[in-house]
SEKOLZA-90951 format. One record per atom (N, C-alpha, C, O, CB): residue in one letter; x, y, z negated. Coordinates in steps of 0.05 Angstrom, whole numbers, plus 5000, padded with zeros to 4 digits. Glycine has a CB too. Layout:
BEGIN
aXYZ;...
***
This chain:
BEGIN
x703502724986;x703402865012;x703302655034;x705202515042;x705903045016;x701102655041;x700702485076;x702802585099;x703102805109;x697102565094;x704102385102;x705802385124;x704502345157;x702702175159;x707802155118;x705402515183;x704302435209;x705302155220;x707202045210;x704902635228;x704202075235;x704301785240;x707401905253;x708102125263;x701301595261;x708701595247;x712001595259;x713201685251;x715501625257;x713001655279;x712801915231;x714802085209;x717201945194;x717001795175;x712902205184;x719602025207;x721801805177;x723001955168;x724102155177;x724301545182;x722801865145;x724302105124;x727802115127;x729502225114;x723602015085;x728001945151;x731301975155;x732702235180;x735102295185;x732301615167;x730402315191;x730602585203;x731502825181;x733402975183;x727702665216;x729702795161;x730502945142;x734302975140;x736103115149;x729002805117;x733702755126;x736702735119;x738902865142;x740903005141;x737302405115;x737602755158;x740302865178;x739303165186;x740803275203;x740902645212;x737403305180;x737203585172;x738803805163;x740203995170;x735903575158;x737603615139;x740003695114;x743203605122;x744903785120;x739103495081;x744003385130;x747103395143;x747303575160;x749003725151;x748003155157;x746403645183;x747603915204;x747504095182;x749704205183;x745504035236;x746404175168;x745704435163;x748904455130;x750804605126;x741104455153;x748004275118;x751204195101;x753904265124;x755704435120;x751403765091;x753804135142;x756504185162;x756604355176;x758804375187;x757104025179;x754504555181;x754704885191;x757205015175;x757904935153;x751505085181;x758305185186;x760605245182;x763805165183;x765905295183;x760105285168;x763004795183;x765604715193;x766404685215;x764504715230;x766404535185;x769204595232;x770604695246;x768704625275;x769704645297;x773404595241;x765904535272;x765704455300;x762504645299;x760404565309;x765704045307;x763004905286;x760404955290;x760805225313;x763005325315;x758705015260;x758405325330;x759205445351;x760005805345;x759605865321;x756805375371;x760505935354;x761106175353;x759006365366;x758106255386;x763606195365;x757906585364;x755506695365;x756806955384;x755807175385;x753906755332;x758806885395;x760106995413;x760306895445;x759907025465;x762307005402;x761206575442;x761906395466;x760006165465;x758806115445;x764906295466;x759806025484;x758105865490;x760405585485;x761205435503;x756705935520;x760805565470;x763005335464;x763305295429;x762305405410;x766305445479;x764905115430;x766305065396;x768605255392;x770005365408;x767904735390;x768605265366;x770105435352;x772305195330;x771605055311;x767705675335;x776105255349;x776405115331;x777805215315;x779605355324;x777004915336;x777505185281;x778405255259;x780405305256;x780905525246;x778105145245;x783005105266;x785305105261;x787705355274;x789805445264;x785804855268;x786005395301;x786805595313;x785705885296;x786306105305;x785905555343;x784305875274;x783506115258;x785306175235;x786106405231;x780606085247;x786005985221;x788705885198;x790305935204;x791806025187;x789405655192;x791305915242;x793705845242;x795006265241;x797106355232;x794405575273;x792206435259;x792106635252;x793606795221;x795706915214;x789806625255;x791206685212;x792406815186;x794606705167;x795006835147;x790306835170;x796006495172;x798606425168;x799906695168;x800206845149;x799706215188;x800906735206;x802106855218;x801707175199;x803507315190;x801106805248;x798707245197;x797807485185;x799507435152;x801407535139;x793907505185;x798607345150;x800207385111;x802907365117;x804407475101;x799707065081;x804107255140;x807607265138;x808007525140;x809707625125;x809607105162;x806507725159;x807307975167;x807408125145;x809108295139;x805808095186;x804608025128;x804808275107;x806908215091;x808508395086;x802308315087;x807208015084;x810107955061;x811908085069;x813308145049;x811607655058;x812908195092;x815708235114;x816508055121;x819008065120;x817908345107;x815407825133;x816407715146;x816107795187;x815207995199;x815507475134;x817207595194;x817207615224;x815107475242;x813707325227;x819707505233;x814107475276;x813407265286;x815107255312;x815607415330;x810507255288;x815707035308;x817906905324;x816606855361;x814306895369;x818706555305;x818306785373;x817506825408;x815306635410;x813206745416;x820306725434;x815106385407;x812506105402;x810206185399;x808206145412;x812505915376;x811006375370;x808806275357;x807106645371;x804706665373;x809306165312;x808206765376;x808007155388;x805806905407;x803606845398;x812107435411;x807006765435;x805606645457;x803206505446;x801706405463;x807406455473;x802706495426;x799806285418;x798506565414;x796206605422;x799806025383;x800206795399;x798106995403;x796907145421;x794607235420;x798407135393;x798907205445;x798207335468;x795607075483;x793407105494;x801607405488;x796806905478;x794306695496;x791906665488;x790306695506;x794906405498;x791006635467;x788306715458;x786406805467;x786007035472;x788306835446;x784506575472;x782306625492;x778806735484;x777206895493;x782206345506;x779106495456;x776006575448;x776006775429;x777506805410;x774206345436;x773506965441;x773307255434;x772807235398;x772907445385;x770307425454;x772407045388;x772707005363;x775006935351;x774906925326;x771206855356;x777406875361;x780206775352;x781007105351;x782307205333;x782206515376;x779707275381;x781107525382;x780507745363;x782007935358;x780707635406;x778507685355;x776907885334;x777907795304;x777807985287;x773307845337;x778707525295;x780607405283;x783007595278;x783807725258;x781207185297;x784207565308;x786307705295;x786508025304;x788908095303;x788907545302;x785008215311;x784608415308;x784508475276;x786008655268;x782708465324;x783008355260;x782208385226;x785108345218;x786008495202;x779708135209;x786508175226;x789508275207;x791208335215;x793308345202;x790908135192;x791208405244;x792408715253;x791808975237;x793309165231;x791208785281;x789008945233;x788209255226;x789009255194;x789009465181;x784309335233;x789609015182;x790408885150;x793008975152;x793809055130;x790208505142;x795309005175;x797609015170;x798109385175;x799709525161;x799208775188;x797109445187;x796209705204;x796209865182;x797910035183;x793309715220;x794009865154;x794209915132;x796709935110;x797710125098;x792809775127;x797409605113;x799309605103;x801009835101;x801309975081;x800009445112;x802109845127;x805109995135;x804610295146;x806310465151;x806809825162;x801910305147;x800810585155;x799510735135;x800110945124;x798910575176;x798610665134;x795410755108;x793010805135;x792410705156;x796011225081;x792011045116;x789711205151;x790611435156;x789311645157;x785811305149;x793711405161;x794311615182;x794411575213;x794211345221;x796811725175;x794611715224;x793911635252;x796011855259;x795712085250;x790511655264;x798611765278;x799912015282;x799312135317;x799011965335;x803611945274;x799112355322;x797412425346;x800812585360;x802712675348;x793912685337;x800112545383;x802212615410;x801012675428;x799012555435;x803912405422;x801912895441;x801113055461;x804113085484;x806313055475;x799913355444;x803713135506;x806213155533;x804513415549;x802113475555;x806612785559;x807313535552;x807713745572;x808613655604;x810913565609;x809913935559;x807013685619;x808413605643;x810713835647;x810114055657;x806213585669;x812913785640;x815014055646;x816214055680;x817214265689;x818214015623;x815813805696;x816913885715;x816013685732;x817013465727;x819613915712;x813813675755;x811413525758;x811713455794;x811413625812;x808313725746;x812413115796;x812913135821;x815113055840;x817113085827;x812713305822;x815712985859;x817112955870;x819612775865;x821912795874;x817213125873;x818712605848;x820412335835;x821612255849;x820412175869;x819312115824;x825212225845;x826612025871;x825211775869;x823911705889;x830011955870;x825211635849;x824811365838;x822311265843;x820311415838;x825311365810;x821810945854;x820210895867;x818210685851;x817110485862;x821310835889;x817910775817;x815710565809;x813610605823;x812810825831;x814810555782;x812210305827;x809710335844;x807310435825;x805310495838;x809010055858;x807210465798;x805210565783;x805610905784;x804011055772;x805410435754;x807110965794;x806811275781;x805911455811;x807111425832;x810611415764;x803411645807;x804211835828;x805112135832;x804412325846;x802411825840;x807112105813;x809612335818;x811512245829;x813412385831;x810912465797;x811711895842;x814211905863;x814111945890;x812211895905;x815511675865;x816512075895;x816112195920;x815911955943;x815112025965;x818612415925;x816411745940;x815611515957;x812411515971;x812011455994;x815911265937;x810111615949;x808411555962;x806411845952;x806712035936;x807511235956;x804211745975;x802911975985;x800212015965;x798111905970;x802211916019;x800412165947;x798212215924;x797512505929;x798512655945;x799312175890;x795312545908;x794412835904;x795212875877;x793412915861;x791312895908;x797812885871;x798512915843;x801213235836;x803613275841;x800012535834;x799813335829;x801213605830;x804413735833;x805813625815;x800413685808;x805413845843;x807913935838;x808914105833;x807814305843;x809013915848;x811714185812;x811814505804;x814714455785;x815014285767;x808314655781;x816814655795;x819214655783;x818614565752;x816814415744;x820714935787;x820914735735;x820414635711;x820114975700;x821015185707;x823014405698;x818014875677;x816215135675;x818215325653;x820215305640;x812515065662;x815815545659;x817515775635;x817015705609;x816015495601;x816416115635;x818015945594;x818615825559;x816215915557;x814815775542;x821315955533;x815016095565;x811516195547;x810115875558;x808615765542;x808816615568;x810515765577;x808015545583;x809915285558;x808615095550;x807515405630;x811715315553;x812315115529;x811315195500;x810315025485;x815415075527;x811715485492;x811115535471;x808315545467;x807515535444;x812315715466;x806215565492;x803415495493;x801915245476;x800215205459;x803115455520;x804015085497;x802414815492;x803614765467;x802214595457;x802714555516;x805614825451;x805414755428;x804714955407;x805714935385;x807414635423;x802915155414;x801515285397;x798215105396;x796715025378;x801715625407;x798215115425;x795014825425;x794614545416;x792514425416;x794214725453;x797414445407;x798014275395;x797114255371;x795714095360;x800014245397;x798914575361;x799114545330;x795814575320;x794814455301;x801414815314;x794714715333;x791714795332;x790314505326;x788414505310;x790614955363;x791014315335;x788914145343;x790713895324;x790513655331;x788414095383;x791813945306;x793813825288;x795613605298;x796813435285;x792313715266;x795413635320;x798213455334;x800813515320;x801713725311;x798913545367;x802213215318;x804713215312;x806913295330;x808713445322;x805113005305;x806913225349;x809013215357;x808213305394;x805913295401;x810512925348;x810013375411;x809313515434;x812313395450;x814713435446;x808813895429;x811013235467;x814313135487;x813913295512;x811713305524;x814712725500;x816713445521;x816413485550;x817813355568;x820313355567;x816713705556;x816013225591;x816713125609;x817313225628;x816213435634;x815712995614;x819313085645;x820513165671;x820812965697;x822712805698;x823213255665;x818612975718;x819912795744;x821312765752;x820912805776;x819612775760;x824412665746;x826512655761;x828012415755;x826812235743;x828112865758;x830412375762;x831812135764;x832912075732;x833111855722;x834212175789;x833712355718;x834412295694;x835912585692;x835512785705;x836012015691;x837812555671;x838612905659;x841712865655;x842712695639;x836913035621;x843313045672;x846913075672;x846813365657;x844813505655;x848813085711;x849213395648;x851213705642;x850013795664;x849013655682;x855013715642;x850114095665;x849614295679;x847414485679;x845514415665;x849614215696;x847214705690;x844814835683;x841614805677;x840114985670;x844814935694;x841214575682;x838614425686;x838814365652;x836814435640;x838514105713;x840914255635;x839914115616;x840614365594;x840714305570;x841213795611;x841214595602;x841514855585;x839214935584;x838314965561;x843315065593;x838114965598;x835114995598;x833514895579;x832515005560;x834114885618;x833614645589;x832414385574;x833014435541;x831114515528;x834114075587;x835814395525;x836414535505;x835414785501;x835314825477;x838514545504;x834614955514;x834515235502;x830515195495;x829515365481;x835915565531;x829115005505;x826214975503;x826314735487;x824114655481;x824514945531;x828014605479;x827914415454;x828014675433;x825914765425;x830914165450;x830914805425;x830914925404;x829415145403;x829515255381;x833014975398;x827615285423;x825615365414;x823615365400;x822915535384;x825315395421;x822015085409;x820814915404;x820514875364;x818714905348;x822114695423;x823514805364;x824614695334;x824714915315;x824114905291;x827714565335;x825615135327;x825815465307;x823015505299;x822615565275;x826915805328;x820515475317;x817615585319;x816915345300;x816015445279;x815915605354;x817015055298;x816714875274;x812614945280;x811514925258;x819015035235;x811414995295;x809214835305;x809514585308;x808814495287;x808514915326;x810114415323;x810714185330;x813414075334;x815414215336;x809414155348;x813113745335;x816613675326;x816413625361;x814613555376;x817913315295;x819513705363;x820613795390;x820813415404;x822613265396;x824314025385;x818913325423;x820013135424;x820913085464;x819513255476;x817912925408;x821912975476;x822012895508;x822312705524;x824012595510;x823212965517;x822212585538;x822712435558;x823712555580;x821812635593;x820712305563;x826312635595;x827312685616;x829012415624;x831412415619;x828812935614;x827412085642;x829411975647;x831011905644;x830811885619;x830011995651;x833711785651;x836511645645;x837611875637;x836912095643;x838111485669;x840111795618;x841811925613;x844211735619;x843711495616;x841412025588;x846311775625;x848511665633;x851411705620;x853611605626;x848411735657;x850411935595;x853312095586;x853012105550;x851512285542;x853412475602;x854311955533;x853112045499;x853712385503;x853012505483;x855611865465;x854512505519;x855012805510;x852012915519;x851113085503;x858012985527;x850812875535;x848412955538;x846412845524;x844312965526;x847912945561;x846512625506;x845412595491;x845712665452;x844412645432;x845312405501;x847912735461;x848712905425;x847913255434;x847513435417;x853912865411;x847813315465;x847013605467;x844613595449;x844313735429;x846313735497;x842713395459;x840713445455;x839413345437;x837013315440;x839913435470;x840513275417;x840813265386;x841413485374;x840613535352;x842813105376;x842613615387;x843813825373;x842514045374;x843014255362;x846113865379;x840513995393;x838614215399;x836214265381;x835114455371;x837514175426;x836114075380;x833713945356;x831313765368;x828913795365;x832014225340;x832313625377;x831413405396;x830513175374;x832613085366;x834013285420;x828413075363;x827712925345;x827012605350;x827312415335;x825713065337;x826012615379;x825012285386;x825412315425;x825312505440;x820412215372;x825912065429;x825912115457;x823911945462;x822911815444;x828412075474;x822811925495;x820411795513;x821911695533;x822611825552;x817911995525;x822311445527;x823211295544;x822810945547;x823910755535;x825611365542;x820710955570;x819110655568;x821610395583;x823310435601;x815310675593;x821110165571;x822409945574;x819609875602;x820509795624;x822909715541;x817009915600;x815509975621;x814709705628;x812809725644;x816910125643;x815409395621;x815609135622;x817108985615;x818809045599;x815509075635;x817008815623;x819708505602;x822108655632;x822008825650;x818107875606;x824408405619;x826508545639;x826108375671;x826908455693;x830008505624;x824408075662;x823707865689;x822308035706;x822908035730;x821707585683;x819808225694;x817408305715;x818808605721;x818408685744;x813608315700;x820208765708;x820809025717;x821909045747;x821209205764;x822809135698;x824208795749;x824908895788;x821708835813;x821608855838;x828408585804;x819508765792;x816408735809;x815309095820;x814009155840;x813408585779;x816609305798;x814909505798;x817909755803;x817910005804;x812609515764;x819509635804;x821009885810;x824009775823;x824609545819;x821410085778;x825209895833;x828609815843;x830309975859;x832109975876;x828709575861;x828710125846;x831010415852;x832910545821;x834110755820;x828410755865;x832710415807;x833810405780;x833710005761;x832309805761;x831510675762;x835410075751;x834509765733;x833609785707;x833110005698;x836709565729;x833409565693;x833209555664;x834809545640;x834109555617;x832209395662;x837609515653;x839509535645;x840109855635;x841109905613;x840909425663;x839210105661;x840010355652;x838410375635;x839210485614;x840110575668;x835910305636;x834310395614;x834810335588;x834710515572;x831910335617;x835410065577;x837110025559;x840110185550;x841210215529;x837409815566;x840510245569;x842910385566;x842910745557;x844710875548;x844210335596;x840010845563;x839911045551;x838211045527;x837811265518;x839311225567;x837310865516;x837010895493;x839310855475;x839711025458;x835110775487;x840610675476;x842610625467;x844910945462;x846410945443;x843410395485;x844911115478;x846911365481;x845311485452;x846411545431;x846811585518;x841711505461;x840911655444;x839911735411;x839111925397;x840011655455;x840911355411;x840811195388;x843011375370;x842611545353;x841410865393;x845511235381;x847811355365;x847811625361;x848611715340;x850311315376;x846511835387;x846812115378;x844212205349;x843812425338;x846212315410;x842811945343;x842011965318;x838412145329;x836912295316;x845012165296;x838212055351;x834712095370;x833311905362;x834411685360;x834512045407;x831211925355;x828511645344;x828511605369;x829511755387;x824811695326;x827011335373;x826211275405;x823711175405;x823010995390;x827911075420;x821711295427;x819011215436;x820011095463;x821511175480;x816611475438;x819010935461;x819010645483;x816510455473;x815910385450;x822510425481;x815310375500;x813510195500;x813110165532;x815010245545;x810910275482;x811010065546;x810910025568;x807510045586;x805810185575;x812209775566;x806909965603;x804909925623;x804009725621;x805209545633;x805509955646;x801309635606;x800509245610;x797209315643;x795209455650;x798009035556;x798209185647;x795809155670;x797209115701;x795409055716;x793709465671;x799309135712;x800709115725;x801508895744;x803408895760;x801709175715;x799308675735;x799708485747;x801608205730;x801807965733;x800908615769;x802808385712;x805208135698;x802807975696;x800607985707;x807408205662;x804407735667;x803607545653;x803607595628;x805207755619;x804707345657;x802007485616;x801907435583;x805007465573;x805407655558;x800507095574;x806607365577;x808507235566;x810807545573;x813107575564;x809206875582;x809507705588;x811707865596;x811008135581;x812508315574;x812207885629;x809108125579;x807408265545;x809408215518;x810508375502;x803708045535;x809407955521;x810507895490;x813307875498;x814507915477;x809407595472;x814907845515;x817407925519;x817708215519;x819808295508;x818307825542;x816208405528;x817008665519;x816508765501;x817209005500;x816608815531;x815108635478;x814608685444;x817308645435;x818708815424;x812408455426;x817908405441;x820708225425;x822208455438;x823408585420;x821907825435;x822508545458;x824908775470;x825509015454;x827709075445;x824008905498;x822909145452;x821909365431;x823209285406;x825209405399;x818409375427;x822409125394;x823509005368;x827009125362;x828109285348;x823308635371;x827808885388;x830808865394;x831409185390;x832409245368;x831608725428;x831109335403;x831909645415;x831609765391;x833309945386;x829809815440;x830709735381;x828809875357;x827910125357;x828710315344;x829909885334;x825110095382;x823110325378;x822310395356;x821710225340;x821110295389;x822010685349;x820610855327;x817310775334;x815810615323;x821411235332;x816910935354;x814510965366;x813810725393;x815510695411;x814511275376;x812010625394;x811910505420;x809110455428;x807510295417;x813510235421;x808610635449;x806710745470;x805210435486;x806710275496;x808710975494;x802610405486;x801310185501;x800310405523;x798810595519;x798709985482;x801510345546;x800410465570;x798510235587;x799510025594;x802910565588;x795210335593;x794410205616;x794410215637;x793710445642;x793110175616;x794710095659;x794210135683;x793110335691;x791010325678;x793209975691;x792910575707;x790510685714;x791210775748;x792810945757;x789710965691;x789310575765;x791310515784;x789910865799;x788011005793;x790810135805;x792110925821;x792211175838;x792511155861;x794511045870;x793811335833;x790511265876;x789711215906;x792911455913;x793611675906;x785411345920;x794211195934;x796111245948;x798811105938;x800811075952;x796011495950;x798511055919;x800810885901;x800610515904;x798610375898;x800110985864;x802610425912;x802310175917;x799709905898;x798309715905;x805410125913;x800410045872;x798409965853;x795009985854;x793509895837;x799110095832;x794410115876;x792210335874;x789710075872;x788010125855;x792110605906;x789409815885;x787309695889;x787409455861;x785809265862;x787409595921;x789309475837;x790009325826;x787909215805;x787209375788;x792109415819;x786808975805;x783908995783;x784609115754;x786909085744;x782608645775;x782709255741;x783109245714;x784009125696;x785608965705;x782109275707;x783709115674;x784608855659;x781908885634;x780409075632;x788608885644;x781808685622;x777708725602;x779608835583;x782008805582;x774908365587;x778108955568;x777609145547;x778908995523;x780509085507;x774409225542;x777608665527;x778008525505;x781208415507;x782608355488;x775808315504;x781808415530;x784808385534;x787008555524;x789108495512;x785208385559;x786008795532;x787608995520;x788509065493;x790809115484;x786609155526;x785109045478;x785308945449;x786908805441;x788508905424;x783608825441;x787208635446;x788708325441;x791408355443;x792808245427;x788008095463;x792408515466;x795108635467;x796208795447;x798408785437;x795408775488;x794108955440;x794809155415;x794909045392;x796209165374;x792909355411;x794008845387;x793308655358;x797008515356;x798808525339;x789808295366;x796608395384;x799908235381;x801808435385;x804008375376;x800707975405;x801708685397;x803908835390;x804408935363;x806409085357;x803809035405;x802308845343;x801709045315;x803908765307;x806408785304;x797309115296;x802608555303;x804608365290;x807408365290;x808908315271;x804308155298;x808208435318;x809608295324;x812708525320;x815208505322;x808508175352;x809808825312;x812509155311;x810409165284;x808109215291;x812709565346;x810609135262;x809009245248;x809309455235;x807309565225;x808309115236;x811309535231;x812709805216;x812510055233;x812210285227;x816009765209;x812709895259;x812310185286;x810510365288;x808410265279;x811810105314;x810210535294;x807610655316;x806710525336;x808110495356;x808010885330;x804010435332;x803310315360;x802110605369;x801210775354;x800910015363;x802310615395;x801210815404;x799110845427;x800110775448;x802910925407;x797210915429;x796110875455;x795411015467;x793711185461;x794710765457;x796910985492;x797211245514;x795211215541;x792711235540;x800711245527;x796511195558;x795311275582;x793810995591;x794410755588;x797611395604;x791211155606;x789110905610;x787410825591;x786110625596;x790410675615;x787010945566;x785410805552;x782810945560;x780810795560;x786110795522;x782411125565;x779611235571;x777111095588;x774910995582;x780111475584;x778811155618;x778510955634;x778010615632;x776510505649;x780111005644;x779110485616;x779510205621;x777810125587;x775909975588;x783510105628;x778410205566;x777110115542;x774410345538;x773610315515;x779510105515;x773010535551;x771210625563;x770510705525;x771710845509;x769310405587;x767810535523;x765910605500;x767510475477;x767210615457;x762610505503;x769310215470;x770710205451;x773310225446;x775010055441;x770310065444;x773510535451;x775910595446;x776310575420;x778610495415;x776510815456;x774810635398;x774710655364;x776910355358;x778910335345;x770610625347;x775710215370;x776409985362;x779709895367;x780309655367;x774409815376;x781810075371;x784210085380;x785510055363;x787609935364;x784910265391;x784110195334;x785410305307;x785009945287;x786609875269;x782910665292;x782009735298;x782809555284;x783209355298;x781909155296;x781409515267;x785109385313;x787609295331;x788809355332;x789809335354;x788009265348;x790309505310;x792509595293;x794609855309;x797009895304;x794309285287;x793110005327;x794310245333;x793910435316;x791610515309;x793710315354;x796610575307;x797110805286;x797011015301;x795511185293;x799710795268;x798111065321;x798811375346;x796711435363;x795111255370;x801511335370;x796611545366;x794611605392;x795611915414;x796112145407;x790911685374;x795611845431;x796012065453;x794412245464;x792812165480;x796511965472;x794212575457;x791512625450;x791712805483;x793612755498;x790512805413;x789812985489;x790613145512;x790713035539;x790112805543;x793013235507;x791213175554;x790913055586;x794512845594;x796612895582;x790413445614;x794512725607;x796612545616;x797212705634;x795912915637;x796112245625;x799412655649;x801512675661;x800012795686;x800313035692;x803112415664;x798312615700;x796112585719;x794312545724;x793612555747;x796112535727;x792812495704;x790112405703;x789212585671;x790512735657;x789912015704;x786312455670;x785212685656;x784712485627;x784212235628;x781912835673;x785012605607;x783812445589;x781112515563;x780912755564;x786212365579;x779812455548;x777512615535;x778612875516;x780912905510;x775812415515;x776912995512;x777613255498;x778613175473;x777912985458;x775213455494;x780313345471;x781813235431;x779613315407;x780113245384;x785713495418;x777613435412;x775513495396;x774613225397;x774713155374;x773613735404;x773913095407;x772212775415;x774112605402;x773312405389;x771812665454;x776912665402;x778812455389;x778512475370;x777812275357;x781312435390;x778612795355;x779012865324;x776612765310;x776912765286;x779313195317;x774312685318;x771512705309;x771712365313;x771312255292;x768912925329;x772512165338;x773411925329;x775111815300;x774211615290;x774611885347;x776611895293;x777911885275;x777011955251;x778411825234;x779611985281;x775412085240;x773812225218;x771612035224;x771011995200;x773212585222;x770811965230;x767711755238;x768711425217;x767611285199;x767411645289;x771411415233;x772511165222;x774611215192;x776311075181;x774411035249;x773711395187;x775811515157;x778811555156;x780111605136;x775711295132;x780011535186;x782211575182;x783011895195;x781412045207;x783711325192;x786011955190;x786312275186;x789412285203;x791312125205;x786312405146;x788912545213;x792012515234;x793812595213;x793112695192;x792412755267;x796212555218;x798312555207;x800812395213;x800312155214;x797612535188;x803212465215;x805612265211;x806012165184;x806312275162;x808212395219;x805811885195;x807011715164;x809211575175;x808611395191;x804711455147;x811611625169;x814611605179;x814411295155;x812811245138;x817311955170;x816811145165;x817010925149;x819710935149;x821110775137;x815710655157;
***
């Protein structure tokens, strides 16, 4: 074979060398315009095989996960999120639905919500409703194979007195009818007797968000602390209540205040714990607040999977809005729950669109209790 003039057969060779060293740690990612380095991929799946064994991830090594920048380290560890997700789940997916029971007029002044009466929204108001609009929504529940149905209440929190007889008499309704498991969030509690009432009612899980780490919470609210909030799970613990707690990421915190309110969750020991996004509301201090990317969010859900793996991750409010067209992708970023139905205040996709998500990706609603 005639060679072209100047041809050296030592091009070759180094041909064949790039193409031998494709794949090691300095080859590029078909994602980012940069190097891809290896060690930060290992150091991943370390972390991933400790979880599955039962082991833990500790505060350090949680912060290498929340920091994670290249969309290939993130997709990394989305795959053994969704590996542990399995694990401790199978493909059940447990689905939650909320009743606005009492809509409005909030003393309390988080700047994310617009049911406080602090600021000036178009967000609805209305005592606390009758027993046919409770026994409704959990006949539409059960229809649509939802587990569980929480009713919520705008107020400061729940004392003795006629207000929480009520409240009891639409739990144990709720629990006799055995459509759906009776679940709520009404706020602070301040008394274990109001929290063994409502045990006793047949009160199964409560809704009550830690909402951020305990550094960034006096950022978004201070008309209550973090301390009560701690403090009513704790009443509802002993009266022998599961607890849903999780929080709001988009808010402005930091990375680090993400993974301090995982480690919190941990501590408390949420059953269930809810990923709320931002979804900011014209008139609410929050209202001009940027989004946060899609891929971020992900990423949050991946390190909350590690870091609670036995939990429900759950994902609540804001995902429509903010993770738009990949929402699917929640489940391999290791969310087991999903929040199906309209929010509090805002609107969310039809539960026919959820149920038909979920069947696309082979997994099936259901509670898988651990």
């Amino acid at each position: 074979m005639t060679m072209p003039p100047g041809f050296k057969f030592t091009a070759i060779v180094r041909g064949w060398k790039k193409l031998a060293d494709f794949g090691r740690a300095d080859r590029l990612s078909t994602m980012i315009a940069g190097q891809v380095d290896e060690t930060v991929s290992e150091r991943i799946a370390e972390l991933g095989r400790r979880v599955l064994r039962g082991g833990q991830v500790e505060r350090e090594e949680a912060l290498f996960l929340f920091n994670l920048e290249a969309s290939a380290d993130i997709y990394d560890l989305m795959a053994w999120a969704n590996r542990i997700r399995e694990r401790f789940h199978g493909n059940k997916i447990h689905l939650c639905s909320i009743l606005n029971a009492k809509a409005g007029g909030c003393p309390e002044n988080c700047k994310f919500c617009a049911q406080s009466a602090f600021y000036q929204t178009e967000s609805p108001r209305h005592g606390f409703v009758e027993p046919e609009a409770v026994a409704g929504a959990a006949e539409e529940a059960h229809k649509h194979q939802v587990t569980a149905l929480g009713i919520v209440a705008a107020w400061k929190g729940l004392n003795e007195g006629p207000m929480l007889d009520e409240v009891c008499e639409r739990i144990r309704e709720m629990a006799q009818a055995g459509k759906v498991r009776p679940d709520a969030s009404l706020g602070i509690i301040k008394s274990q007797s109001v929290a063994d009432r409502l045990r006793a009612a047949g009160l199964e899980c409560y809704g009550h968000n830690l909402e951020s780490s305990r550094r960034f919470f006096p950022q978004h609210c201070s008309s209550h602390t973090y301390d009560e909030r701690i403090e009513t799970i704790q009443f509802l613990k002993k009266a022998g209540v599961r607890i849903c707690s999780g929080g709001i990421i988009g808010l402005g915190e930091e990375r680090a205040d993400r993974c301090d309110m995982a480690l919190a969750l941990r501590e408390v020991g949420a059953s269930v714990v809810p990923v709320n996004i931002l979804n900011p509301v014209k008139g609410t201090p929050y209202e001009n607040v940027p989004p946060l990317a899609p891929l971020e969010i992900l990423k949050t859900i991946a390190c909350f999977r590690l870091l609670l793996p036995q939990q429900q991750i759950m994902v609540a409010g804001g995902r429509t809005v903010n993770l738009r067209d990949v929402q699917a992708m929640i489940f391999m970023a290791g969310a087991s729950a999903l929040m199906v139905g309209n929010y509090l205040t805002t609107l969310n996709q039809p539960v026919e669109k959820d149920l038909q998500m979920l069947k696309d990706l082979g997994l099936e609603p259901g509670w898988h209790s651990y």
